[in-house]
PAZAPA-4460 file (N, C-alpha, C; in steps of 0.05 Angstrom, whole numbers, plus 32768, in hexadecimal, padded with zeros to 4 digits):
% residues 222
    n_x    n_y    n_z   ca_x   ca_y   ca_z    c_x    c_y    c_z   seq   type   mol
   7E6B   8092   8100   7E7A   809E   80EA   7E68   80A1   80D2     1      X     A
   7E68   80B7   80BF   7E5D   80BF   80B1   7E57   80AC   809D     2      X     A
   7E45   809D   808E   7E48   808C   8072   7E51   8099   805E     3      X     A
   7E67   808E   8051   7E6E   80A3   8031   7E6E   808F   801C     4      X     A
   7E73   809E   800B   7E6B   8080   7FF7   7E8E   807F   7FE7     5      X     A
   7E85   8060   7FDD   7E9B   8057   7FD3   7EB4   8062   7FCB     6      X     A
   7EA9   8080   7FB1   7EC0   8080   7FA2   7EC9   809E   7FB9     7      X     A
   7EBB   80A9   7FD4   7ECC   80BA   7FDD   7EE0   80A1   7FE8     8      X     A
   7EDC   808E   7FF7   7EE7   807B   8005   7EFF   807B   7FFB     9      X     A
   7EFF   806B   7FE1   7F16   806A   7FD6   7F25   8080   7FC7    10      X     A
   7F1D   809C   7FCB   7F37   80B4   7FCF   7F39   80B4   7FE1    11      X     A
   7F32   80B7   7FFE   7F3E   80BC   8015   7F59   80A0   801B    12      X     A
   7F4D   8092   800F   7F5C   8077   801D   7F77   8079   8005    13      X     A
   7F7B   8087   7FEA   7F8B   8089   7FDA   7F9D   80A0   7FE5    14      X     A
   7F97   80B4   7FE9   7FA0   80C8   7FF7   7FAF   80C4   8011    15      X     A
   7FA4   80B3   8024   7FA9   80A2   803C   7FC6   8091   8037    16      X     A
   7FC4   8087   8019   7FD9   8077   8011   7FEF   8083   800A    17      X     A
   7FF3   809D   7FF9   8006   80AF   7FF5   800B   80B3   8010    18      X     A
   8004   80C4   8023   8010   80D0   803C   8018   80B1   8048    19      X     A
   8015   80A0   804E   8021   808A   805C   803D   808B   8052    20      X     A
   803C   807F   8034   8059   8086   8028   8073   809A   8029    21      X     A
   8061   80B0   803C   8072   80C6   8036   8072   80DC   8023    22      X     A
   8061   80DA   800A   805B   80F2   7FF8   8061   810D   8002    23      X     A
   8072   8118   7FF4   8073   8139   7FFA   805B   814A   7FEE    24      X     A
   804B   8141   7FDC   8040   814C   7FC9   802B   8142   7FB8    25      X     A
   8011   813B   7FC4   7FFE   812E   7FB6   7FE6   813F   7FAB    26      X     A
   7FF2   8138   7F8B   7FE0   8152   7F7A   7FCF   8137   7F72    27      X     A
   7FC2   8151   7F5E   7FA4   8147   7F59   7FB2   812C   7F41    28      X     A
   7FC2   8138   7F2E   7FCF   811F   7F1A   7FD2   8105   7F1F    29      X     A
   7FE0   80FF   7F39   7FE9   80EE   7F4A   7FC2   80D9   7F50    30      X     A
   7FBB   80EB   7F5A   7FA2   80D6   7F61   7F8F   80CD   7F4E    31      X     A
   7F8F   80D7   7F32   7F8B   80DD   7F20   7F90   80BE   7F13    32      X     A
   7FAE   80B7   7F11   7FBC   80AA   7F03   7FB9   8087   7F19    33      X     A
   7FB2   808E   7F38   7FAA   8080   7F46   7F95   8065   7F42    34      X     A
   7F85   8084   7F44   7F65   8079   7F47   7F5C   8072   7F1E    35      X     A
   7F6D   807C   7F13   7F62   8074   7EFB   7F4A   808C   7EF3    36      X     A
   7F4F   80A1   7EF6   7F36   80B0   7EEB   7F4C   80CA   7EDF    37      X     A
   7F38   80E0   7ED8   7F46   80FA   7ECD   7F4C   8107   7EDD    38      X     A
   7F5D   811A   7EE0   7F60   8130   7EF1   7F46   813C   7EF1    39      X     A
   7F41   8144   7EDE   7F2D   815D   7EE0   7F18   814F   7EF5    40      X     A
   7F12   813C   7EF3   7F02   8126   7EFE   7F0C   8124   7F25    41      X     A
   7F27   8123   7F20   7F2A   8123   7F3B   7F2E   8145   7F50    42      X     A
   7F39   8154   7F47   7F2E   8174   7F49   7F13   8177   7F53    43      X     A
   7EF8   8173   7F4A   7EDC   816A   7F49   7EDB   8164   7F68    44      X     A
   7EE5   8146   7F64   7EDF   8141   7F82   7EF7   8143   7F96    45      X     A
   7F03   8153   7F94   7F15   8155   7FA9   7F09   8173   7FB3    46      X     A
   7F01   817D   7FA6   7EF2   81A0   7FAC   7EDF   819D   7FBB    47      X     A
   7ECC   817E   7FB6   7EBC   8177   7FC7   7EC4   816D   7FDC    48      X     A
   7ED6   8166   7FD6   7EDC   814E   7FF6   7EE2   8164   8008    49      X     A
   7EF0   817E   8001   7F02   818D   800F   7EE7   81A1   8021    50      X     A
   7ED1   81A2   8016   7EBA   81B1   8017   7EAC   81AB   802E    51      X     A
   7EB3   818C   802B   7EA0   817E   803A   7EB8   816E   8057    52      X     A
   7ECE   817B   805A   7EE2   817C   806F   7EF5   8165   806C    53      X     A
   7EF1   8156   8056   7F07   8136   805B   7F18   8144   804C    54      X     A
   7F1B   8156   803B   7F3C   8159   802A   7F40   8178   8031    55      X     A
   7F5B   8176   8031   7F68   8198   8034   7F77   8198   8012    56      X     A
   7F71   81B1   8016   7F80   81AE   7FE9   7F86   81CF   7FEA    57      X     A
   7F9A   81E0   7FFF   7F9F   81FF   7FF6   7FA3   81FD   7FD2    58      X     A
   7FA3   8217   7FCF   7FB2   821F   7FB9   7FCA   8220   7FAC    59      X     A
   7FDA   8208   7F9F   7FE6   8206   7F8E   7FF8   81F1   7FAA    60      X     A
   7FE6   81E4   7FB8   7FF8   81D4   7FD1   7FE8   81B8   7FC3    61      X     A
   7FF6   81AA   7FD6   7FED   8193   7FD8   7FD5   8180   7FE4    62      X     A
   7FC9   816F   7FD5   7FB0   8161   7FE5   7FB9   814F   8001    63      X     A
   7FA7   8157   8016   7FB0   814C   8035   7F90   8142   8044    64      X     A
   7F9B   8131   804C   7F82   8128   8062   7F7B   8137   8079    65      X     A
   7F62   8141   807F   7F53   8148   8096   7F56   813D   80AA    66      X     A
   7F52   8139   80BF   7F52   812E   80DB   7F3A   8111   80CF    67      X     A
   7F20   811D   80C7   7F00   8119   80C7   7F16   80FE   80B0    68      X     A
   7F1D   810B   8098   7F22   80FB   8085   7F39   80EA   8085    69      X     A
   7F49   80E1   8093   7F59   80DB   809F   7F4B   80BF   80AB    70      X     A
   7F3D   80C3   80C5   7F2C   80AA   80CB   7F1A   809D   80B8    71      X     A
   7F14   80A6   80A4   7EFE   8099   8091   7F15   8083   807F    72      X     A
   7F2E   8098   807B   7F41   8089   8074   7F46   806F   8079    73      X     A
   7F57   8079   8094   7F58   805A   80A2   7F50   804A   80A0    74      X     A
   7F31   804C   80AC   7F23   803C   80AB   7F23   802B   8094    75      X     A
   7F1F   8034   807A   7F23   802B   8060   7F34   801A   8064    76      X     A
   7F53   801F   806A   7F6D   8010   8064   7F6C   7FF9   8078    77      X     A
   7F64   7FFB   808D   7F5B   7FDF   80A7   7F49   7FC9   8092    78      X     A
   7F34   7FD5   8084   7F20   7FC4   8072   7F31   7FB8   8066    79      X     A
   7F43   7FC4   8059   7F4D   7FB9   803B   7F6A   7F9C   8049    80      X     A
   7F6F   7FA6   8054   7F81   7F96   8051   7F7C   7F84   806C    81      X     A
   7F6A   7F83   807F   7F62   7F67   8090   7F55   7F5D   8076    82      X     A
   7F46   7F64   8069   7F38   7F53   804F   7F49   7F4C   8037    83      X     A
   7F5D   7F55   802F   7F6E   7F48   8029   7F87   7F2A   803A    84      X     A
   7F87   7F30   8055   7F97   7F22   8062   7F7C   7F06   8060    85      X     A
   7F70   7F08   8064   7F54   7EFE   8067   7F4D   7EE8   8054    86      X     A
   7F4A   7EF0   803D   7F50   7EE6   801E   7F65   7ECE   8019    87      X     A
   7F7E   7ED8   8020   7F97   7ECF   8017   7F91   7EBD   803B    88      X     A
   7F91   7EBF   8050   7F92   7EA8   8061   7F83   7E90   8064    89      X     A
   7F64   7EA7   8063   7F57   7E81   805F   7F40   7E81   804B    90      X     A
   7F43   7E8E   803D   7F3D   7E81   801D   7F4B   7E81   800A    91      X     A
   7F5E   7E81   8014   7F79   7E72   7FF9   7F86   7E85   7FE6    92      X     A
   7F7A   7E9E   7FE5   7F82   7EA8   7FCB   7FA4   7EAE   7FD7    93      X     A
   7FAB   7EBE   7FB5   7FC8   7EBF   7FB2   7FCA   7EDA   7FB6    94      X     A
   7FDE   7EE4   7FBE   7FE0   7EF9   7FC6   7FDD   7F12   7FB0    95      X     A
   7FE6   7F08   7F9A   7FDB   7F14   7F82   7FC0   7F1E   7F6E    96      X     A
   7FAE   7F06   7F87   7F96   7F0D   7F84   7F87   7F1E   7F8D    97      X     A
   7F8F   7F21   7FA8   7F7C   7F31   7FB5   7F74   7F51   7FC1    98      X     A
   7F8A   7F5F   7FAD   7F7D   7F7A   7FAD   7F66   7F82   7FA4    99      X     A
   7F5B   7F7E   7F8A   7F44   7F74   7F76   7F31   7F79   7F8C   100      X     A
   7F31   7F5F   7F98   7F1E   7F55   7FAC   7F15   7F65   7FBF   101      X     A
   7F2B   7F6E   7FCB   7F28   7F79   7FE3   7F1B   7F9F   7FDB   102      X     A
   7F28   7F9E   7FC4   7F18   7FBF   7FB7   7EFB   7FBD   7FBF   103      X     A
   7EEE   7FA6   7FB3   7ED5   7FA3   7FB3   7EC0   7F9B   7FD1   104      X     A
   7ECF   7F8B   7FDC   7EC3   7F83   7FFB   7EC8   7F97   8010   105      X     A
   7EE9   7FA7   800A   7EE1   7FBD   8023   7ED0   7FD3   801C   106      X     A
   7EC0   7FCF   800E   7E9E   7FE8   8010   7E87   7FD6   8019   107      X     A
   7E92   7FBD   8012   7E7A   7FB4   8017   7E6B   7FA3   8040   108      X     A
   7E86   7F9B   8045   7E8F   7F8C   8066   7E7D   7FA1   8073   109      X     A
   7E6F   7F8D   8085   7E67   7FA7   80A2   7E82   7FA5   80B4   110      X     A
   7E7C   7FB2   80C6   7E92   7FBA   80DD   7E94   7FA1   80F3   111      X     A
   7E79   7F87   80EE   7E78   7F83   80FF   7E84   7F66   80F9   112      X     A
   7E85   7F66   80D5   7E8F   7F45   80C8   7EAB   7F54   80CE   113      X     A
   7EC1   7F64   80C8   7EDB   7F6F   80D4   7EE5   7F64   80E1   114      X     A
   7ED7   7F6D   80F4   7EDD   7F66   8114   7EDC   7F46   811A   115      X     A
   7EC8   7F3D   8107   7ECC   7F19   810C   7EE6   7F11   80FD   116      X     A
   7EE7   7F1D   80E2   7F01   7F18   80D7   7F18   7F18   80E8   117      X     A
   7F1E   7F38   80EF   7F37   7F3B   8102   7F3C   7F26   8120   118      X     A
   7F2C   7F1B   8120   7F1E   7F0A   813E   7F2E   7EEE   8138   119      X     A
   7F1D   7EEB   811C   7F2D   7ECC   810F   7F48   7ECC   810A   120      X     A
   7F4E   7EDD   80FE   7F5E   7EE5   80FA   7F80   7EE2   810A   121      X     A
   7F79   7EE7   811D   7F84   7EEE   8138   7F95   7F0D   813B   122      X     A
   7F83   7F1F   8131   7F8A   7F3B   8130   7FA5   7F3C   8121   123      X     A
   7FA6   7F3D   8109   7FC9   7F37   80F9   7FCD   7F56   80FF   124      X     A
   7FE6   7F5D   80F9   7FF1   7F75   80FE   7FFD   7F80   80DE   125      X     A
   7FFE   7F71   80CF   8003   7F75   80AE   7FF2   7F61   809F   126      X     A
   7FEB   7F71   8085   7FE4   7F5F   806E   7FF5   7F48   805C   127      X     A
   7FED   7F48   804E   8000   7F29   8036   8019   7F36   802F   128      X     A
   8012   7F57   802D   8026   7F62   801A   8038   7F70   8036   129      X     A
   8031   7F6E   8045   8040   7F7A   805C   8036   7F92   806A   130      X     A
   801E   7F99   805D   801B   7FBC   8063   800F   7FAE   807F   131      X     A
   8011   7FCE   808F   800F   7FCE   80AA   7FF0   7FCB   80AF   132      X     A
   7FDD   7FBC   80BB   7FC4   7FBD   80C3   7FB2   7FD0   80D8   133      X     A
   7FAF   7FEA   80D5   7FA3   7FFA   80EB   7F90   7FE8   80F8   134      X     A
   7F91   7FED   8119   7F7E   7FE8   812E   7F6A   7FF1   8123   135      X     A
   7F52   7FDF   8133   7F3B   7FEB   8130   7F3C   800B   8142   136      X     A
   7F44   800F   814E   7F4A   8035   815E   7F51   803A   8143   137      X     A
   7F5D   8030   8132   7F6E   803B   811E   7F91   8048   8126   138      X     A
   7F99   8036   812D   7FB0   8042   8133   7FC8   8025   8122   139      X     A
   7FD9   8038   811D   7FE6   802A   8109   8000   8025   8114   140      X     A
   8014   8015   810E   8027   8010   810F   803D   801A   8105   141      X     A
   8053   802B   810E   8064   803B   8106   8072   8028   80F8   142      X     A
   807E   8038   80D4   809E   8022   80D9   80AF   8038   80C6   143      X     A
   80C9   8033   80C2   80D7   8048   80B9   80E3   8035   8098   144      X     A
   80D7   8027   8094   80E0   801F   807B   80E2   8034   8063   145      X     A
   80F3   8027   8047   8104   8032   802D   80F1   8027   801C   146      X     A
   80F3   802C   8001   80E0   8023   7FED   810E   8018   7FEB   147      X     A
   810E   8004   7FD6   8124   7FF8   7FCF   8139   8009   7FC4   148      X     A
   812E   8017   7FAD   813C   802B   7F99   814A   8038   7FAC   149      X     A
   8143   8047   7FCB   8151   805B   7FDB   816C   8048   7FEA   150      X     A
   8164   8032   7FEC   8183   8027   7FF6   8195   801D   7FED   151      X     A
   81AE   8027   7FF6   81CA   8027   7FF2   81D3   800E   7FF4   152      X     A
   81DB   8000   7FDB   81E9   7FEC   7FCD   820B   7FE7   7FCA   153      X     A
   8214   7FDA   7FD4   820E   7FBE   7FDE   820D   7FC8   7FF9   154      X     A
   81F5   7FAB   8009   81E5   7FA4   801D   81D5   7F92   801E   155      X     A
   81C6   7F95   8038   81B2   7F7F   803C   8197   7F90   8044   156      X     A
   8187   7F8B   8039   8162   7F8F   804F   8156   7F7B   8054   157      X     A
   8145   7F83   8068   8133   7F72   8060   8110   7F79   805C   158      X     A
   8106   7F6E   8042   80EB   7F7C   8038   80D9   7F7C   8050   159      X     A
   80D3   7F8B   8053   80B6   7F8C   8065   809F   7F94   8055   160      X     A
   8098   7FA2   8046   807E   7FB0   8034   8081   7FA4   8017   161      X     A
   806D   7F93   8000   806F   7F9F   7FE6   8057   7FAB   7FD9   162      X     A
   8050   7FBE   7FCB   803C   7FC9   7FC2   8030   7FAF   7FAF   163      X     A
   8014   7FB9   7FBC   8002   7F9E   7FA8   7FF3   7FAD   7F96   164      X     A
   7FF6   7FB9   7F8F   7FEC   7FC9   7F6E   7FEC   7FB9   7F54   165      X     A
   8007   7FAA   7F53   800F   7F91   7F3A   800A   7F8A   7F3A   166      X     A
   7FF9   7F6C   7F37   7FF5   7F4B   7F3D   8009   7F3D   7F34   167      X     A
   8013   7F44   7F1A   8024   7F36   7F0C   8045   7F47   7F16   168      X     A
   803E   7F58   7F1F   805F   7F60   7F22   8066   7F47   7F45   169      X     A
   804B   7F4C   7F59   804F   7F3C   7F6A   804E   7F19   7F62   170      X     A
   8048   7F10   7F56   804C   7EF9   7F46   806C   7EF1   7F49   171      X     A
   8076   7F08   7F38   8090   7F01   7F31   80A2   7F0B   7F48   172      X     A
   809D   7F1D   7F5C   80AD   7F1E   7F79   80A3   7F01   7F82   173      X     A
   8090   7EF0   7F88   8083   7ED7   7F94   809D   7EBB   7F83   174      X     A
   809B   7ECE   7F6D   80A9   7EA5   7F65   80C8   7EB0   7F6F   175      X     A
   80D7   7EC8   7F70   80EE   7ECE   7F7C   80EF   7EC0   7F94   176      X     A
   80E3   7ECB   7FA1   80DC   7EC7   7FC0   80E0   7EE7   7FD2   177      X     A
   80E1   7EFB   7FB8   80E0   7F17   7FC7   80C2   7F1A   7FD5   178      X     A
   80BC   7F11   7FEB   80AB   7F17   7FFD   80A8   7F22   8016   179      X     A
   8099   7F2C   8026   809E   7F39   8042   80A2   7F29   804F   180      X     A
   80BE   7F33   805F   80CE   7F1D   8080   80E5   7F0F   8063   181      X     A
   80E8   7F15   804C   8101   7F08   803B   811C   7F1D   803E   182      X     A
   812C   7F17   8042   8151   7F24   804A   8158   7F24   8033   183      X     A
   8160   7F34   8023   816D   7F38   800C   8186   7F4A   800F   184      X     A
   8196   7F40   7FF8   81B1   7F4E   7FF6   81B4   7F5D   7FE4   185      X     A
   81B6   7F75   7FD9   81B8   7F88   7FC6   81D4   7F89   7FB6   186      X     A
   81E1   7F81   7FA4   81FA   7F81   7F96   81FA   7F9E   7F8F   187      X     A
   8217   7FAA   7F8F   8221   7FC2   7F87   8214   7FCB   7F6F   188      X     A
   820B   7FE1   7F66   81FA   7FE6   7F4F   820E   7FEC   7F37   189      X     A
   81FA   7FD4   7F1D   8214   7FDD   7F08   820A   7FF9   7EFB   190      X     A
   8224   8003   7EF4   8224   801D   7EEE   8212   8024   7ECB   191      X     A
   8212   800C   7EC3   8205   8011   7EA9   81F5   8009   7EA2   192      X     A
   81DB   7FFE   7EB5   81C9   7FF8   7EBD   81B4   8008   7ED1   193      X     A
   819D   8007   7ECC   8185   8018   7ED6   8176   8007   7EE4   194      X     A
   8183   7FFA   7F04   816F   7FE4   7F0D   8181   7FE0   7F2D   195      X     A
   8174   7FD2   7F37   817E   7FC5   7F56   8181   7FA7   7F4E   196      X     A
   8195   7FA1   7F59   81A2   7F86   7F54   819C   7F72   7F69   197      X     A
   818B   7F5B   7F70   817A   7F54   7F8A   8185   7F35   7F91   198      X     A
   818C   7F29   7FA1   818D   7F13   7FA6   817E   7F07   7FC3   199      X     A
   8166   7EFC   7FBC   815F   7EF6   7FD8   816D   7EDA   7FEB   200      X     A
   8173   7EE3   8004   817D   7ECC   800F   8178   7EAD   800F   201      X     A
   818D   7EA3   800A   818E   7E85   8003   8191   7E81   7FEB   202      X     A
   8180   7E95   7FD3   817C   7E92   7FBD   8199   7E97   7FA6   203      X     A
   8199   7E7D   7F96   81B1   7E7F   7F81   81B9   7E91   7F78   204      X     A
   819A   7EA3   7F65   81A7   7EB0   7F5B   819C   7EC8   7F5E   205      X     A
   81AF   7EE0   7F58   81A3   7EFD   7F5D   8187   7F0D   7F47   206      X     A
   8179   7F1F   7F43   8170   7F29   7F2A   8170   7F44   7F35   207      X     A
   8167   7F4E   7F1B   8165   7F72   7F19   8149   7F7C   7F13   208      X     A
   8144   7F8D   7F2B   8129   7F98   7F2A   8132   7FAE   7F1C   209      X     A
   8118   7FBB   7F09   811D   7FD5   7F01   810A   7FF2   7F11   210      X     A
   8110   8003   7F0B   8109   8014   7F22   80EA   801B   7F26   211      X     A
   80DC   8009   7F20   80BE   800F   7F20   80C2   7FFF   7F33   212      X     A
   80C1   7FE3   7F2E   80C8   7FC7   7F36   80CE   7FCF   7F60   213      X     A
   80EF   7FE0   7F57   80F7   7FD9   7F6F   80ED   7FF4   7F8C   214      X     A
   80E1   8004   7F73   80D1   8019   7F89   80B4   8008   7F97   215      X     A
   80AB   7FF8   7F8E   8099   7FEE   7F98   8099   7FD7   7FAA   216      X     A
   80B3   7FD6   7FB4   80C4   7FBB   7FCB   80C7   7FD7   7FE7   217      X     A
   80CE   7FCE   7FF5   80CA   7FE8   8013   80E0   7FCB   8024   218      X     A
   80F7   7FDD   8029   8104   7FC9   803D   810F   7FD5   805A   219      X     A
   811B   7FCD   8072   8122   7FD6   8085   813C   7FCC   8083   220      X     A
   8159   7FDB   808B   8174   7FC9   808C   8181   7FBF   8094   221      X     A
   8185   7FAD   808C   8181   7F86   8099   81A0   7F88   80B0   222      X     A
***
């Protein structure tokens, strides 16, 4: 497979991350606001990437992965999150820690420390945060999960995915006990309020995510 360097790595593997989710529509703003750079900045290299066969970008459509760019993808997202599972299992960190981390070590891992990881490991099938772990083939694990905000209140789910982008927003899902494999009950939404109302099982008392908060929880229904 071709060597590319870092910062295409991490657009394909950002891009990779929108289409997983489902995105109808990944403009240049969007990756922009991602990756932390300018548009104009990301335009630049997406003209290149598209040139050079990893991005499709028609006119006035949306940015999409190549076949070519697609696997480079993957591959990326297998790095990141066995090295995150990795981190958080047996060197202790907190789950809050180790996106940081893992930004930086999946450019750096050969293919062949991975493979000892995943070995030790005992091949996990999800990360800390729940996301699904591609095979080394790269083949991923289907699932049909909700971000929270889309389900119908009152009910039950239960979380399978949370986006680890926050440290401190996952902090405060961790002292809840909103974590992946947790059953929660959703209270009827008050009408004069802008939030999801959450009670995780066992737990006394309920709280209210607000809708940044609860788009970034992914549940299946319980």
């Amino acid at each position: 497979m071709t060597e590319l360097t870092s910062t295409v790595e991490d657009y394909l593997k950002v891009v990779w991350s929108f289409e997983e989710l489902g995105a109808e529509k990944i403009t240049t703003k969007a990756l922009a606001k991602r990756l932390g750079v300018t548009a104009a900045t990301v335009s630049i290299t997406v003209r290149r990437l598209t040139e050079q066969g990893l991005l499709e970008h028609p006119r006035f459509g949306g940015i999409s992965l190549t076949e070519a760019g697609r696997r480079h993808a993957v591959r990326m997202v297998r790095r990141h999150r066995l090295i995150e599972t990795f981190l958080v299992e047996s060197l202790g960190y907190g789950w809050d820690e180790v996106h940081d981390e893992a930004e930086i070590l999946e450019h750096a891992v050969s293919d062949r420390f991975l493979d000892r990881i995943d070995e030790l490991l005992g091949h996990p099938e999800r990360d800390p945060h729940g996301d699904p772990i591609p095979s080394r083939a790269g083949e991923l694990e289907h699932e049909s999960s909700l971000p929270l905000v889309e389900v119908k209140a009152p009910g039950r789910a239960r979380v399978v995915r949370i986006s680890d982008d926050d440290a401190e927003l996952l902090r405060y899902f961790a002292e809840r006990g909103l974590v992946p494999g947790a059953t929660i009950e959703l209270a009827a939404p008050d009408p004069f309020a802008d939030g999801v109302i959450v009670k995780v099982a066992d737990a006394r008392e309920s709280f209210t995510l607000g809708p940044a908060a609860a788009h970034s929880v992914r549940v299946l229904p319980a």
